[in-house]
C-alpha positions as CSV (number, residue, x, y, z in Angstrom):
1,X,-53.2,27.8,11.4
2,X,-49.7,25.8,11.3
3,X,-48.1,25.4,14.8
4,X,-44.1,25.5,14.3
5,X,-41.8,24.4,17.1
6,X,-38.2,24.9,17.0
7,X,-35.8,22.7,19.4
8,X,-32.8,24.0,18.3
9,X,-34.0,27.8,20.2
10,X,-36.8,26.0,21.8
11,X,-39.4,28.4,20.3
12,X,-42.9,28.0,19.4
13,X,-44.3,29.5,16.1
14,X,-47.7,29.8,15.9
15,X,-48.8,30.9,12.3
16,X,-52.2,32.3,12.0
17,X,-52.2,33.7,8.4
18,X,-50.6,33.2,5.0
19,X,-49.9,37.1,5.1
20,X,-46.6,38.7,5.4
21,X,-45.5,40.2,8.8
22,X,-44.5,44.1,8.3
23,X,-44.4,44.5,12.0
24,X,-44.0,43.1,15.8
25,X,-44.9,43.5,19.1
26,X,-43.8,42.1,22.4
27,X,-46.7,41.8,24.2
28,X,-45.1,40.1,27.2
29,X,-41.5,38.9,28.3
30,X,-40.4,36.4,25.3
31,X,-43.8,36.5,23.0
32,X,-44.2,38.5,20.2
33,X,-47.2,38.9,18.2
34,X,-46.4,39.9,14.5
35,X,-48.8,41.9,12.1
36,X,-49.8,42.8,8.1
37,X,-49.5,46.0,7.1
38,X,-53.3,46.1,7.8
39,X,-53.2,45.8,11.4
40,X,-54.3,42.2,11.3
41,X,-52.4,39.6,13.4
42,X,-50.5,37.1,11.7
43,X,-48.4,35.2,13.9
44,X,-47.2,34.5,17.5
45,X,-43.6,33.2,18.4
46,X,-43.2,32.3,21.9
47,X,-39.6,31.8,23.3
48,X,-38.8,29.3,25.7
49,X,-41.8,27.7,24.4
50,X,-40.8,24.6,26.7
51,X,-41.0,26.5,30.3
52,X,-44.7,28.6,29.0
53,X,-47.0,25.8,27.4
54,X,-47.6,22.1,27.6
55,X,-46.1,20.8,24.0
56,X,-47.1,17.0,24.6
57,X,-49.9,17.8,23.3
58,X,-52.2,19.6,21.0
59,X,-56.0,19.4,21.7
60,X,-58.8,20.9,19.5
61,X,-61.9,22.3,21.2
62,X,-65.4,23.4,18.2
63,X,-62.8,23.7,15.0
64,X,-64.2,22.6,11.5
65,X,-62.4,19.2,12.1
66,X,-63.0,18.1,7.9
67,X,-60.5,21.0,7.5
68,X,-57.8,19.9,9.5
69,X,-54.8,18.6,7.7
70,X,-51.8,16.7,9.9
71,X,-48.4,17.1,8.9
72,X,-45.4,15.0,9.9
C-alpha cells in the first residue's frame, strides 16, 4: 500500500494494489474508488485531501511492521 499526496491539486492517492485500474467509482462527493477488471479495488484518490483527513500524520494500527518500507 503506497499513500500519494499531491499539493499541487491537494489530492490524496491511496494505492492499494499493483494492478491496473479499468474502472472508477465516486462513492462520495470528491473520492473515487478505482477497480481491475476483476472487480477488485485498487486505489482511492480523495480530492481536497487537506479539508477530509488529518495528513500530519500517518499511524499504523496490527500491520506486519517487518514489511513496511519508508520512502522519502
Amino acid at each position: 500500500m503506497k499513500f500519494n499526496y499531491y499539493p499541487e491539486t491537494d489530492s490524496l492517492y491511496i494505492d492499494l494494489s499493483e494492478k491496473t485500474s479499468v474502472d472508477s467509482k465516486e462513492v462520495a462527493r470528491g473520492v473515487v474508488i478505482d477497480f481491475d477488471e476483476e472487480g477488485n479495488i485498487v486505489g482511492i484518490d480523495i480530492d481536497n485531501a487537506s479539508k477530509i483527513v488529518n495528513l500530519s500524520s500517518v499511524e499504523s494500527v496490527s500491520l506486519p511492521t517487518s514489511r513496511i518500507a519508508f520512502a522519502s
